[in-house]
Phi, psi and omega in degrees: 000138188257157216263156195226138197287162178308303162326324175241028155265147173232108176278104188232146176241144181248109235205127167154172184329115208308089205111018177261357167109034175284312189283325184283355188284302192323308177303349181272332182239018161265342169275317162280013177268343187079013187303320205207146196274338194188096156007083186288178166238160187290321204275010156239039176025043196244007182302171164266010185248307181270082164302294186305137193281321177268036099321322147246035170237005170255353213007063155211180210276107146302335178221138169329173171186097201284117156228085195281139173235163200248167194195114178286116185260174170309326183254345188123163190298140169230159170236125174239122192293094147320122153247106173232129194239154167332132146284341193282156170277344185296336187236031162339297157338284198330284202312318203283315158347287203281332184278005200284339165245019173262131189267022209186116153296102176255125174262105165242154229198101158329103184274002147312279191310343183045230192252094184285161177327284171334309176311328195273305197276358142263327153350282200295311196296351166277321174292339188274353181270310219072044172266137186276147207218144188221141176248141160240147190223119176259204189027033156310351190256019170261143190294319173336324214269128158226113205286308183303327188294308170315320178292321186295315139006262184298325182297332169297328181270309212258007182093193182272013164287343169277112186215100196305152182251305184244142159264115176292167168276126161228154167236126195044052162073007179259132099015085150287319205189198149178169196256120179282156193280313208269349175272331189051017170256168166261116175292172149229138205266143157275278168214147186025218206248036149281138180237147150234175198269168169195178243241079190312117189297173205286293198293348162328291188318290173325328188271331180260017173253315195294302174318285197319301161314313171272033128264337174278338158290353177264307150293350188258029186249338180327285154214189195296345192261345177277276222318316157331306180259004145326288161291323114026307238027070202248156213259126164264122194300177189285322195272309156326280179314331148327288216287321177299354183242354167269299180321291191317340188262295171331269175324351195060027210256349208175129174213098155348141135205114124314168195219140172177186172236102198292338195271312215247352200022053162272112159116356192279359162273354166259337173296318174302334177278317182335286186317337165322295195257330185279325191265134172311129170298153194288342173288348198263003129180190224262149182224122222275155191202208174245053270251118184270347157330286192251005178070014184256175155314141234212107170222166193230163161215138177276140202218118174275005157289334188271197196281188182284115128208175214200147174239142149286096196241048178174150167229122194231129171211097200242141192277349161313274184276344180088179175256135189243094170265126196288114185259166128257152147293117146255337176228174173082176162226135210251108200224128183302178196036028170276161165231163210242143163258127182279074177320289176274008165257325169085062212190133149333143166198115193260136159288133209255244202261141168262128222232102167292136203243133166234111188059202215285312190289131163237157208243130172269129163239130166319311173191160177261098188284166158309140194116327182278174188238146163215197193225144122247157189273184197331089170250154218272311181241029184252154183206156175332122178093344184274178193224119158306125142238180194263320175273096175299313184255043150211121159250126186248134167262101148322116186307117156277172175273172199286095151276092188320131127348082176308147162221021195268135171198163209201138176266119175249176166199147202278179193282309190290151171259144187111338198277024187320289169329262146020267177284001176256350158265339175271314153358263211297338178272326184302274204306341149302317177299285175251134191269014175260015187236133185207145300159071198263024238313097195250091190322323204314269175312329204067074168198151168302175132225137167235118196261181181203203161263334159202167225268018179275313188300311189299306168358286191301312149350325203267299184313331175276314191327308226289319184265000162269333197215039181020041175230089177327144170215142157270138161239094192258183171291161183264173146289145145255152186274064155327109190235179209223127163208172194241170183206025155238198148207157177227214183175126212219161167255179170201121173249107169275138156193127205216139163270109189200022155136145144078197169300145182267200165241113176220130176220111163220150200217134172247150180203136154260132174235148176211186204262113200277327206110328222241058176348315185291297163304127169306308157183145165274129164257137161227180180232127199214050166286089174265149188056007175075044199253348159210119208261144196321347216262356165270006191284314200304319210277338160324298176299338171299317188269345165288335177280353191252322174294337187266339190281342210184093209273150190274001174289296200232338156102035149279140165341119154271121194238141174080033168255195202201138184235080167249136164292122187232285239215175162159188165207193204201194187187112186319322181263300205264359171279151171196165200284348173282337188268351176278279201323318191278329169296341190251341173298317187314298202291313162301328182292332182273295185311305185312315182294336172274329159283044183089014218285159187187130168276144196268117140256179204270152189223125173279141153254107210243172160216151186266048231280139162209181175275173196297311190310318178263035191273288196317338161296314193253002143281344192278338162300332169264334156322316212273323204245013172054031149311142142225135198303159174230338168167199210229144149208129181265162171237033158066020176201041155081060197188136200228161180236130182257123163246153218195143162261111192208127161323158179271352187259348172257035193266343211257119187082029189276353185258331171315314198273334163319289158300335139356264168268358166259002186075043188083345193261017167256135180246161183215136177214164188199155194219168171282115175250324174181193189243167188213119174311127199265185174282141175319316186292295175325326183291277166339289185339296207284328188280298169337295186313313180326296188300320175319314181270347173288332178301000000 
């Protein structure tokens, strides 16, 4: 592939709904590009996008995947970086990766299946880049498809920014052709997306008078002098509407929809024109960072004169394919055997040969200009988000994307004993890839934890150990982090005295336990000694055996919190006392004691919040009174979405992003943080004790 100046590259990410045909669309216009002699399927697992066997054995996309293609454009070949990402919401990360380097959006959209979650949540994620956009609509050639229904559709959900370009053709109900809007002829597909003109049908005509106006009111809003002749009713030559329609697509003010058939490759040399004539070249716009010299704001355009520098927004580490870090150029040009400085590692990296990735295949390139997407190999200490220069003493740190935040989590353990090494190295490359997977180690419980985004990515996780790096993990519910506190007080004695030849054991102790006040804290010691009925030099090992006593509590053999301890009284014995026999006088006196004050287990309460569309909030509250939330309030964002907030146990949280997406159809997020502790209801509390005893056996 020959390297192409900045101006004629186009970074587009493919973005929508999980099965809505993003990857056979990629494949489509990778076949008719001539990428490839003959059309994979997602359902023979043979795309250039789904590589990964556990991608093609579930068949759909687990990851970004780059399939850059070449294009005689209007102006001359341009190349353009295919980005095709995951639809499931469990791999959110990827799609957010791809989108932080893309300059340009195609949303595509089943026109059987219509405006799906996934459809909704690239939307906002485009509105939230200020990314310019094209919705394409696939499966047309299924007779089911109304193409006129989808539009009426989308213009309800996404506004009057929507402006279809072609009105399909159909003969006996089959997907022939369409009619472009702003040209008003008609195509007919020939073979794969070759077309000839032919004659715009009658019934048509009304549907294309509809479109042709609200693209030509769109266009004459551009500026003031269209608009003038607009009303005039004056005809806009062809090269006025291009341009009103690249500015308008640019501002994000007007969003293209095409048409086609990814299965049939039908329509993909006019979606390769759109993008073409429509979508911004990577200087047209900026990518926002850090200037670390001074710590102010930072923004870049790519310019291929200035120094070197580059973000890392992807990681690929396969035992197969090697390891691969995924770049941009934003300034500069990017040429093997530099060697470069690692701005967040602060650490040197020298670079070997550089790589264009199509799928799985990598292509060695002489050099990269600003703007482009490439690869480099085994580089020793960059990881996913850091930013490459060229100049160690001006350094920029590039802004990565917004990664969500796991919040799914699962207790692993390997099958095998032993396999710990093992499953803590197939870990550390997984948690390289994806930056939605984090890795908790919790002594508390004695248990592993692996979070995610949702628990089909945790699956997968079990499935890659096993098939990449041979080492099985079981994934169970987690423990939760229970705690043991008293509610009365009592006053208890505690006696060690133990005889066995020789010097003896002798300790006693009087103690009061109460309730400290103070959840956060395990327990406070004190003292109330007259007369020397225990002599000082025994308080710390009194306190040794309470401090000890508190890490495993005797109801279920959780942490204890909130006691209050005092020594008021006790005696001794000149010879046979010593600080190992106080310490065993003060375990006694908490053990007898604690169990008389009332013990009860605390469980841990989350605070969460709750994001949905307005339409489920009464659903996913009455879901959380069920799981023994309580609501606390309402807050709208003002774009027809409410945030609920709410207090709910961390145990009744678990599987809550399943049961969620559930019911909101994927477009509800939830985050939640450890707000304090509660007592729990007796039953649960039994539960929780039960269980204890059940693992002591």
């Amino acid at each position: 592939m020959k390297a192409y100046n900045t101006k004629d590259i186009r970074n587009v990410v493919f973005l929508g709904h999980g099965g809505a045909g993003k990857t056979t669309v990629v494949e489509a216009l990778a076949y008719v590009q001539g990428i490839i002699t003959r059309a994979g399927k997602v359902t023979d697992g043979n795309t250039i996008s789904d590589f990964d066997k556990e991608e093609q054995k579930r068949k759909f996309s687990l990851s970004t995947s780059v399939v850059p293609v070449e294009f005689k454009g209007e102006k001359g070949d341009i190349k353009i970086n295919l980005l095709d990402t995951p639809g499931y919401f469990d791999f959110i990360g990827e799609v957010e990766e791809a989108v932080s380097v893309a300059d340009a959006a195609v949303i595509v959209v089943n026109c059987k299946s219509g405006i799906e979650p996934g459809t909704r949540r690239a939307w906002e994620m485009c509105e939230k880049y200020n990314l310019p956009r094209i919705i394409f609509v696939t499966n047309m050639d299924d007779n089911d498809a109304s193409f006129r229904e989808l539009s009426i559709k989308l213009n309800a959900e996404f506004g009057s920014r929507i402006s279809p370009l072609q009105i399909p053709i159909r003969e006996n109900g089959k997907f022939i052709g369409y009619v472009n809007v702003i040209k008003q002829k008609g195509r007919k597909f020939t073979s794969a997306s070759n077309k000839e003109e032919i004659t715009v049908p009658e019934y048509v005509q009304k549907q294309l008078e509809t479109a042709r106006a609200s693209l030509m009111e769109a266009v004459a809003e551009t500026n003031e002098e269209l608009m003038e002749r607009y009303f005039e009713g004056e005809e806009f030559t062809a090269d006025e509407i291009y341009d009103a329609l690249k500015a308008n697509v640019h501002e994000c003010n007007l969003v293209p929809v095409c048409m086609g058939s990814g299965l049939n490759c039908q329509g993909m040399n006019y979606l390769m024109q759109c993008i073409d004539k429509y979508f911004p070249s990577p200087d047209q716009r900026e990518q926002v960072g850090k200037d670390m010299a001074t710590g102010e704001r930072f923004t870049a355009k790519a310019n291929s004169n200035a120094n070197l520098t580059a973000l890392i927004w992807k990681t690929l580490v396969d035992p197969f394919i090697g390891k691969y870090s995924f770049f941009k150029v934003v300034t500069g040009e990017m040429t093997p055997n530099a060697s470069l400085y690692n701005v967040n590692k602060e650490q040197d990296e020298k670079v070997g040969k550089i790589f264009v990735m199509r799928g799985k295949e990598a292509t060695e390139v002489d050099k990269l200009a600003a703007g482009d997407i490439g690869a480099l190999s085994k580089l020793d200490v960059t990881q996913t988000g850091d930013t490459l220069v060229a100049e160690r003493n001006a350094p920029v740190e590039y802004n990565m994307a917004d990664i969500d935040v796991p919040y799914t989590y699962m207790a692993y353990r390997p099958v095998t004993k032993g396999d710990d090494d093992k499953v803590a190295a197939g870990m550390s490359k997984l948690l390289e890839e994806d930056k939605t997977l984090r890795v908790v180690n919790d002594s508390e419980n004695r248990q592993s934890l692996i979070y995610g985004i949702g628990e089909q990515q945790l699956d997968i996780v079990k499935s890659k150990l096993e098939d990449r790096y041979k080492v099985k993990i079981e994934l169970d519910k987690p423990k939760f982090a229970y705690r043991e506190t008293l509610k009365k007080k009592v006053e208890v004695r505690g006696r060690h005295k133990k005889q066995s030849g020789g010097h003896g054991q002798y300790g006693d102790v009087l103690m009061e336990f109460e309730p400290s006040g103070d959840l956060t804290v395990p327990y406070v010691f004190e003292e109330r000694i007259f007369g020397g009925s225990v002599p000082k030099n025994y308080f710390p090992a009194v306190e040794k055996g309470i401090q000890e006593c508190v890490l495993k509590g005797p109801m279920a053999g959780y942490p204890v919190v909130g006691v209050k301890a005092t020594l008021t009284d006790g005696s001794y014995h000149p010879v046979d006392s010593s600080e190992m026999a106080f310490k065993m006088a003060s375990t006694l006196a908490f053990k007898e004691g604690f169990m008389k004050a009332g013990p009860v287990i605390l469980e841990p309460i989350a605070s969460l919040k709750v994001t949905v569309p307005d339409a489920f909030t009464g659903d996913v509250m009455g879901d959380l009174n069920r799981r023994r939330g309580r609501v606390l309030g309402m807050n709208s964002n003002h774009h027809g979405k409410q945030t609920i907030e709410a207090d709910i146990p961390m145990s009744e949280l678990y599987g809550y992003g399943t049961d969620l997406r559930s019911m909101t159809g994927g477009l509800g997020d939830f985050s939640y943080e450890l707000a304090r502790y509660e007592q729990a209801p007796l039953d649960v509390q039994n539960a929780v004790i039960a269980a204890a005893a059940s693992e002591e056996e």
